[in-house]
LOGU-55801 format. One record per residue: residue in three letters; y, x, z of N, C-alpha, C, O, CB in turn. Coordinates in steps of 0.1 Angstrom, whole numbers, padded with zeros to 4 digits, always signed. Glycine has a CB too. Layout:
% residues N
AlaYXZYXZYXZYXZYXZ...
This chain:
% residues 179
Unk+0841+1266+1043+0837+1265+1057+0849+1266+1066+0851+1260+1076+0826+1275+1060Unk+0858+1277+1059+0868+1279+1071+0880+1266+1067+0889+1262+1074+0877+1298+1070Unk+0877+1262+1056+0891+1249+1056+0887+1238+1073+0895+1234+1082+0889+1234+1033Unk+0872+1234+1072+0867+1225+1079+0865+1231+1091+0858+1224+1097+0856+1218+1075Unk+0868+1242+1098+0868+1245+1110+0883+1244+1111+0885+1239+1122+0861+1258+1114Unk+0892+1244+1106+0906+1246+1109+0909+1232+1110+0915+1227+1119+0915+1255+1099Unk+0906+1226+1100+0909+1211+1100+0903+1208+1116+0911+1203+1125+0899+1201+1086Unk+0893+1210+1117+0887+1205+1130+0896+1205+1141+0897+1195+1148+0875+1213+1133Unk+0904+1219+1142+0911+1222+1153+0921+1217+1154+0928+1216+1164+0912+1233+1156Unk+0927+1212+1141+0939+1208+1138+0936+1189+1145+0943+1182+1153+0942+1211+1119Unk+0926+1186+1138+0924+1174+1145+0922+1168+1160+0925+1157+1163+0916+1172+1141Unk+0916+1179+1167+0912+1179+1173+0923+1177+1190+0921+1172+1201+0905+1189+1168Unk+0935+1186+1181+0948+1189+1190+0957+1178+1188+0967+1177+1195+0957+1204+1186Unk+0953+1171+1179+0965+1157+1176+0954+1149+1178+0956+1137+1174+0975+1154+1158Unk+0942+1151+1182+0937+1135+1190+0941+1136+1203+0946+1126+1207+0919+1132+1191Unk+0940+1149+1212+0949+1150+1221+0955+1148+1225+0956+1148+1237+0951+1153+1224Unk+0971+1146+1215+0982+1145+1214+0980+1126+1216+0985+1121+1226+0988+1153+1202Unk+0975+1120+1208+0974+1108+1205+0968+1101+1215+0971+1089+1217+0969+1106+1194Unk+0957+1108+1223+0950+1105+1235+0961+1100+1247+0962+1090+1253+0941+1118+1238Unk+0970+1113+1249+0978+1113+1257+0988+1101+1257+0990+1096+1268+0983+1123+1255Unk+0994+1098+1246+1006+1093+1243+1004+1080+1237+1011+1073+1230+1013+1102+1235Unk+0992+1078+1242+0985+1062+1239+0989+1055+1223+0994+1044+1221+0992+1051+1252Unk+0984+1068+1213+0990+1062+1201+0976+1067+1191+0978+1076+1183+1008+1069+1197Unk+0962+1061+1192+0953+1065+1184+0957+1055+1175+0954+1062+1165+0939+1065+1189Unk+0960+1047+1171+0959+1039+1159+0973+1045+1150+0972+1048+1138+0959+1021+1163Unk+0984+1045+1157+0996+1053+1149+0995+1060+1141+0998+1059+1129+1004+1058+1155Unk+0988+1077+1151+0983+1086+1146+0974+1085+1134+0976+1092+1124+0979+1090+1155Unk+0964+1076+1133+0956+1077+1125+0960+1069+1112+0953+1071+1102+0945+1073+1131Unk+0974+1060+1113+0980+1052+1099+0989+1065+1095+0993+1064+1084+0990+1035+1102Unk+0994+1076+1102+1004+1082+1097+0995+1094+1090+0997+1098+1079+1017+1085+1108Unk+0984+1100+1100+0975+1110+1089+0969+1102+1078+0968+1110+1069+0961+1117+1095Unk+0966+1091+1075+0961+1083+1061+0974+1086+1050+0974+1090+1038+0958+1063+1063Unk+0988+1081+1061+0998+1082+1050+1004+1095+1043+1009+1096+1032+1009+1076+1055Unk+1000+1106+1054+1005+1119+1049+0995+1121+1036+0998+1120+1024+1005+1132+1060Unk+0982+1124+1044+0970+1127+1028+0970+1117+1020+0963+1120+1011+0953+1128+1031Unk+0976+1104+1017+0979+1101+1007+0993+1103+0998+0995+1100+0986+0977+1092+1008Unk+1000+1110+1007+1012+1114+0998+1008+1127+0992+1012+1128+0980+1027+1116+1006Unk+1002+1136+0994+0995+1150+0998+0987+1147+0980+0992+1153+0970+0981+1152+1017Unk+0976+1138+0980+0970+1134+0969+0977+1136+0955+0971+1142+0945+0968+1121+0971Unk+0991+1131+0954+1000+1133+0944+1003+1144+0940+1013+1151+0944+1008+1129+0946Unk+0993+1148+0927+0998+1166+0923+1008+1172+0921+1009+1184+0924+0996+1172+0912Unk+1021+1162+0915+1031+1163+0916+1040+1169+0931+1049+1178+0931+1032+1151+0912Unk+1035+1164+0939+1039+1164+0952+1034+1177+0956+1041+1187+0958+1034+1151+0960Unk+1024+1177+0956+1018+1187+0963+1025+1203+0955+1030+1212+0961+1000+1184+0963Unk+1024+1203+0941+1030+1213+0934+1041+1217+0938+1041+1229+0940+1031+1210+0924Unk+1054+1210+0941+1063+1210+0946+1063+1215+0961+1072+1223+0963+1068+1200+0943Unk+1055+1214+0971+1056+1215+0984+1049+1233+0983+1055+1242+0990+1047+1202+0992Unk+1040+1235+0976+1035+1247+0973+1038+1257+0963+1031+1266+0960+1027+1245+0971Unk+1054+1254+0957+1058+1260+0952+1074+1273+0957+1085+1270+0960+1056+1251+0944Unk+1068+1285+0956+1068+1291+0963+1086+1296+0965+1090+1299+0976+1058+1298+0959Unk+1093+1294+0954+1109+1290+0949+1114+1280+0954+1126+1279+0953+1111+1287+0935Unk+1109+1273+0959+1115+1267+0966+1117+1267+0985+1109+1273+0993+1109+1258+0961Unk+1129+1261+0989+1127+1268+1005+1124+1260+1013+1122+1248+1010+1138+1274+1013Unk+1121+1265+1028+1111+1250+1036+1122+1242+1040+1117+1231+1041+1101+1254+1054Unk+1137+1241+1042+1145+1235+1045+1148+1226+1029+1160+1222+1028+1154+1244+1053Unk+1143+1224+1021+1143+1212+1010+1131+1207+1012+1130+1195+1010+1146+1217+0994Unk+1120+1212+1015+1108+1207+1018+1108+1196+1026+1106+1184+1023+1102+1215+1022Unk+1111+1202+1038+1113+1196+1051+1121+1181+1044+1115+1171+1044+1124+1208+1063Unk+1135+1183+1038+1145+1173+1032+1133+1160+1028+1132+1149+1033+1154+1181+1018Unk+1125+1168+1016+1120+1160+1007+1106+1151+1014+1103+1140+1010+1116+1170+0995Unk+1101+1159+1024+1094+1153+1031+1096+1141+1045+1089+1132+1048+1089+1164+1034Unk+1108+1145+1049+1114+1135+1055+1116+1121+1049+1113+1110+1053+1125+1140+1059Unk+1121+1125+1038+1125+1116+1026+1114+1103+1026+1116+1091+1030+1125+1126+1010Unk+1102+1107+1021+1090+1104+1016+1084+1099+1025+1079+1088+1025+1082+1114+1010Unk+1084+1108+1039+1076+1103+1051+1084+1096+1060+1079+1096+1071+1069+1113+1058Unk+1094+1091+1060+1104+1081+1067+1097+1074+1082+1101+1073+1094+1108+1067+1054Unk+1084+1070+1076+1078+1057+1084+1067+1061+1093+1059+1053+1099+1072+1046+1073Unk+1067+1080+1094+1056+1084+1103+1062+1086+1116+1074+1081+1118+1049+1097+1098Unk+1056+1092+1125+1066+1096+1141+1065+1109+1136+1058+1114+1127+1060+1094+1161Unk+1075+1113+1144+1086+1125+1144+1076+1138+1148+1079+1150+1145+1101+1124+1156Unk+1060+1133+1156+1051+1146+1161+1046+1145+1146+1041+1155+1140+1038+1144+1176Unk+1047+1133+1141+1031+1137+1130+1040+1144+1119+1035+1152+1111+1019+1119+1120Unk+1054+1142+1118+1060+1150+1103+1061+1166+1114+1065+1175+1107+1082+1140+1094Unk+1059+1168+1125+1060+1183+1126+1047+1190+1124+1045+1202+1123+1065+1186+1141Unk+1039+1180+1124+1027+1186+1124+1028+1192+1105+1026+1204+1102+1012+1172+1130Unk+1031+1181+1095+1031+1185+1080+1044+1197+1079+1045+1201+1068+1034+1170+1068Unk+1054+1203+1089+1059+1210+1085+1050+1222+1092+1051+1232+1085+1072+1208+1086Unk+1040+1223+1103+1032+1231+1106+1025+1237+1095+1026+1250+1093+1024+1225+1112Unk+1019+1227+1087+1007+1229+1076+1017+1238+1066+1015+1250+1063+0998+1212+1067Unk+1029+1230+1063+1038+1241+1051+1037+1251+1055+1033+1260+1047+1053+1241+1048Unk+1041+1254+1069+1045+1267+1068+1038+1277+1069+1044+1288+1069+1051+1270+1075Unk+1025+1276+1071+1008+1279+1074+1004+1280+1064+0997+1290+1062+0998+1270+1080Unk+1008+1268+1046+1004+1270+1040+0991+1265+1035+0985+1267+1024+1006+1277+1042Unk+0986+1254+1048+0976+1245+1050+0979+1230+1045+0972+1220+1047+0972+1245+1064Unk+0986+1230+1040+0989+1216+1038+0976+1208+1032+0971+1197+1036+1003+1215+1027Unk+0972+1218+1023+0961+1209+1014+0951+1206+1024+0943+1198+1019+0955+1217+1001Unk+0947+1209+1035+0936+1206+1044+0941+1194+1055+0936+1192+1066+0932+1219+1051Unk+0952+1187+1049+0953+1172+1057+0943+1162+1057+0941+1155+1067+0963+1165+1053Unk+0935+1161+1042+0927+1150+1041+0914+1153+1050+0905+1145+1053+0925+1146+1026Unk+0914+1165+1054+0900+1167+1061+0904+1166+1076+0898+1163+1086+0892+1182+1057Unk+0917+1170+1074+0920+1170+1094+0922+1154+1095+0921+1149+1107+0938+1180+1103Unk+0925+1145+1083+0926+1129+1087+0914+1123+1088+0913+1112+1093+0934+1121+1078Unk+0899+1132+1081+0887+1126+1085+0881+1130+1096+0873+1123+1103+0879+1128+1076Unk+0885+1141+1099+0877+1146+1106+0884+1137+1127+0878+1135+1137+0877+1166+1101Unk+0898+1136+1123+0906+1125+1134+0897+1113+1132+0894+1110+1143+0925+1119+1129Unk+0893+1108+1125+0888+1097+1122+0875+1093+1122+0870+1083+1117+0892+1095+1112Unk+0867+1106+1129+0853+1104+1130+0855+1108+1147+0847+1103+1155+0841+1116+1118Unk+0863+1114+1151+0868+1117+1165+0871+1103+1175+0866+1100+1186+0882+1125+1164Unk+0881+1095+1165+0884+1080+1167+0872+1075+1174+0870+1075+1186+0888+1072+1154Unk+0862+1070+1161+0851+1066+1159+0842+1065+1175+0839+1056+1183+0846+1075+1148Unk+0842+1078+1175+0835+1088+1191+0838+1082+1198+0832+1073+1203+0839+1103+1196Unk+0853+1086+1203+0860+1080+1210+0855+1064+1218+0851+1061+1229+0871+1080+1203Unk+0856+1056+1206+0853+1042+1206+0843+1037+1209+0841+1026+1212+0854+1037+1197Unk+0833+1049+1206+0815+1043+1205+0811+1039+1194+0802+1031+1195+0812+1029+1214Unk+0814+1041+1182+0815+1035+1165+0807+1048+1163+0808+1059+1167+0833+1032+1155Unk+0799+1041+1152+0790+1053+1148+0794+1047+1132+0796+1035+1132+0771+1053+1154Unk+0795+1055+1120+0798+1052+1110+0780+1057+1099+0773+1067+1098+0813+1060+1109Unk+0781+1045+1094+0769+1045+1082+0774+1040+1072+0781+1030+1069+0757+1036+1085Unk+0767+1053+1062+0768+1054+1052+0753+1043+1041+0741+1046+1038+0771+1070+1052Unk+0759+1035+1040+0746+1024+1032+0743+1025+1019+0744+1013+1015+0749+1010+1033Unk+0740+1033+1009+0734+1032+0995+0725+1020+0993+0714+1018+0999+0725+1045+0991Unk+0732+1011+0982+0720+1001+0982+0723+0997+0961+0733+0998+0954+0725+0982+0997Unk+0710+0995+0958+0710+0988+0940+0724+0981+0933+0729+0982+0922+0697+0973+0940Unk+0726+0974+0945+0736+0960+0941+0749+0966+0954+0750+0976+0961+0724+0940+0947Unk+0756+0957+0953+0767+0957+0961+0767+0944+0974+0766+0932+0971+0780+0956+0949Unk+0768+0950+0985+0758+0942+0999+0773+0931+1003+0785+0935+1006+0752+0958+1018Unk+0768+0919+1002+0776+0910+1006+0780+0909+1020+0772+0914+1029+0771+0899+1003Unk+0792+0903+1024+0798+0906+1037+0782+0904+1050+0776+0912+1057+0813+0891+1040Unk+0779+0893+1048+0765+0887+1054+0753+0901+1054+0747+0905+1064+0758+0873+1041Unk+0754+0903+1044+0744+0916+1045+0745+0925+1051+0736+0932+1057+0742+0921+1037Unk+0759+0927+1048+0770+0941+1060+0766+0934+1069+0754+0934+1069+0791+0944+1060Unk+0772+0928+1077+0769+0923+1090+0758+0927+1095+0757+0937+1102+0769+0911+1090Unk+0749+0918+1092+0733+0923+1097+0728+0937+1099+0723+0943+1108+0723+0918+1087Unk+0733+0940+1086+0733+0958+1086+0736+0964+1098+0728+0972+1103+0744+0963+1077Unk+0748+0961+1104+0754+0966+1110+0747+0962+1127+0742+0970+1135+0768+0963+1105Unk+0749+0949+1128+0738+0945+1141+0726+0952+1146+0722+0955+1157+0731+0933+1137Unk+0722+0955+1133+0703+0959+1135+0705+0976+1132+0697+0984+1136+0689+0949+1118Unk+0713+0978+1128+0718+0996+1125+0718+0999+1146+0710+1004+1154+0744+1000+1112Unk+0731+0991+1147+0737+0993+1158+0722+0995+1173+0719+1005+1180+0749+0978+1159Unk+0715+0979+1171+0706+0980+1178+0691+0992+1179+0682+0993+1187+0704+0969+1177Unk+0695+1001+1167+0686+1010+1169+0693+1024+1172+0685+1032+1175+0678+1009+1157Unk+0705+1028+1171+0712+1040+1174+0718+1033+1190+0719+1040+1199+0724+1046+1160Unk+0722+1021+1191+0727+1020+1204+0739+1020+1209+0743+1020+1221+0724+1027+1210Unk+0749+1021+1192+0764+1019+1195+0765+1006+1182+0757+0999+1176+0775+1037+1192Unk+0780+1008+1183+0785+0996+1175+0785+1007+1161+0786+1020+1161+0804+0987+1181Unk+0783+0999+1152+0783+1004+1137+0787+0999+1128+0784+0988+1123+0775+1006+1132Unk+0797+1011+1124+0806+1003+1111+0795+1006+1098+0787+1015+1099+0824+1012+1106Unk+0794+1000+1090+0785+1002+1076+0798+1003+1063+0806+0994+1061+0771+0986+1074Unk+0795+1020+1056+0804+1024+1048+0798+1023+1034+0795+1033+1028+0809+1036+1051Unk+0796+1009+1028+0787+1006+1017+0786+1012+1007+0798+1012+1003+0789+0996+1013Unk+0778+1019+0998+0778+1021+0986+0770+1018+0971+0758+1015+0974+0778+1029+0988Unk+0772+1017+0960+0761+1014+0950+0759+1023+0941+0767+1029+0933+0764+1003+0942Unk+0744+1026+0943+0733+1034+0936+0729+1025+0922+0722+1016+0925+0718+1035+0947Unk+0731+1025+0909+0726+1016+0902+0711+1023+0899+0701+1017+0896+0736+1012+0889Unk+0711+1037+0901+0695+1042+0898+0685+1042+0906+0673+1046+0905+0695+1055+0896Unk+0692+1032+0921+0682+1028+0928+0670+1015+0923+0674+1005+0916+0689+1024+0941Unk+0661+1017+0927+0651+1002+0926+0654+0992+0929+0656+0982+0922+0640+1000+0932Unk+0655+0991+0944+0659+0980+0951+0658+0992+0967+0654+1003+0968+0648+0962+0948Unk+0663+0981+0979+0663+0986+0989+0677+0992+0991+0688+0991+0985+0651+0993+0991Unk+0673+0999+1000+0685+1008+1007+0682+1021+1013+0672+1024+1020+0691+1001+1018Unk+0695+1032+1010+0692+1043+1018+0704+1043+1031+0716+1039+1030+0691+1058+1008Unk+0698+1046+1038+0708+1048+1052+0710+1057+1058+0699+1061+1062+0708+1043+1062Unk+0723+1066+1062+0727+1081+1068+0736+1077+1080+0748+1074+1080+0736+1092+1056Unk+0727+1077+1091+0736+1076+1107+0731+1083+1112+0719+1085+1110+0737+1064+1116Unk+0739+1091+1122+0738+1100+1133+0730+1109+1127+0721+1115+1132+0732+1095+1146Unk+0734+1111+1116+0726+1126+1110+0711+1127+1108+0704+1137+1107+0728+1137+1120Unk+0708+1113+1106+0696+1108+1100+0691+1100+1090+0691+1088+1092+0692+1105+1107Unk+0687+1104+1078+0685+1099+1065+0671+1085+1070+0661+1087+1077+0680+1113+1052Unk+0675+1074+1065+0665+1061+1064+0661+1055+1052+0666+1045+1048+0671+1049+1071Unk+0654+1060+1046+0650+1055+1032+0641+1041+1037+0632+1039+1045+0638+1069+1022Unk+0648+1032+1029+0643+1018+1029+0641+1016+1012+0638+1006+1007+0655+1005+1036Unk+0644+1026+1005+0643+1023+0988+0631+1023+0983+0622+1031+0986+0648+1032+0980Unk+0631+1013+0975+0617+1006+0969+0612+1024+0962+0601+1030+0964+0620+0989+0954Unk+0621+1028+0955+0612+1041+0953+0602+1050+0963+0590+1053+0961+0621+1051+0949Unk+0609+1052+0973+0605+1055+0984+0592+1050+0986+0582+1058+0984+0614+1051+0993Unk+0591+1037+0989+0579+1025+0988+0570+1031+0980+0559+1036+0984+0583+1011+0981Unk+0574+1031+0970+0564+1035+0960+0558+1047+0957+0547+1048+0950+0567+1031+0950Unk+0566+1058+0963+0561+1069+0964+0547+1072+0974+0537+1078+0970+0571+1076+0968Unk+0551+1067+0987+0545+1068+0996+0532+1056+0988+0523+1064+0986+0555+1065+1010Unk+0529+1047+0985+0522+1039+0980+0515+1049+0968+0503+1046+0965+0530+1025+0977Unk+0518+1054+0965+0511+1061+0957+0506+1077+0961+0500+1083+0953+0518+1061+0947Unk+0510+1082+0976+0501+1092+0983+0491+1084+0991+0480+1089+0994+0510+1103+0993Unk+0493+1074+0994+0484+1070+1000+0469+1063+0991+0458+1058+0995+0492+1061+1009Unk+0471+1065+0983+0462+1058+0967+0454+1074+0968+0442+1077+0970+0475+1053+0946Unk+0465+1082+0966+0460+1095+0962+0449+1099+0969+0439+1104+0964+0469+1105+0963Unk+0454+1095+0985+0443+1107+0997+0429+1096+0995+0417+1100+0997+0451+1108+1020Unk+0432+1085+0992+0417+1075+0994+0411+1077+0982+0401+1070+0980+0419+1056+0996Unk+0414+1084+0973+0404+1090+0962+0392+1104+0970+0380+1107+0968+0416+1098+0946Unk+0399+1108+0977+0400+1125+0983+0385+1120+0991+0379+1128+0998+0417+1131+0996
């Protein structure tokens, strides 16, 4: 709980930063690029290892991160020295649902049987959008233990469209007309 409140704040102060300095898209390619360097155990072992000093760090990280701006590599010598490093990938999601906000983008999460063709995304996304009231990205996934249908998680609301679902309900409703 406390990694994702800190991430939060951490995010929260470099959307500001990025707000300001008219660089939301920058920001948000150089936090993808840090937490994917971060990903590498190798990497990360080394940055967290404790024999070693922050001025080779700093070296090695410059090195590696060449292609970020100069706020976002102060921000990863922040985390070293804090000791937070490993909570980048949550401060780059949690930037990234901020983005979103920002934009008016509501992000859905789509569980479906099969894997949803661009066409299907689309529509998805149209008819998602026209019932929450923003634009919507659809973040597809495949259930193979689904039936058929789809489950959907936007705005913090579960939409069961799954044929199980269907059939559950099809079968309380059998139940009560015995009653």
């Amino acid at each position: 709980m406390a990694k994702r409140v800190y991430a939060g704040r951490y995010a929260q102060a470099v959307f500001s930063i990025a707000r300001e300095r008219n660089e939301l898209d920058r920001w948000q390619s150089d936090l993808e690029g840090i937490a994917h360097l971060v990903e590498d155990e190798v990497v990360i072992s080394l940055l967290e290892n404790p024999k070693l000093c922050f001025d080779d760090k700093a070296r090695f990280l410059s090195a590696r991160l060449s292609t970020i701006s100069r706020l976002a590599l102060n921000l990863v010598y922040l985390l070293i020295s804090r000791g937070r490093l490993n909570i980048i990938g949550e401060i780059a999601g949690e930037y990234h649902r901020l983005l979103d906000s920002y934009r008016g983008v509501e992000r859905a999460r789509v569980v479906a049987a099969v894997p949803l063709g661009d066409d299907d995304r689309l529509m998805l996304e149209r008819r998602l959008g026209a019932i929450v009231g923003k634009k919507v990205a659809v973040e597809p996934e495949v259930d193979s233990s689904l039936l058929g249908g789809i489950v959907v998680r936007i705005d913090g609301k579960l939409l069961d469209g799954s044929t199980r679902s269907r059939l559950e309900a099809l079968k309380n409703e059998i139940a009560r007309g015995r009653e």
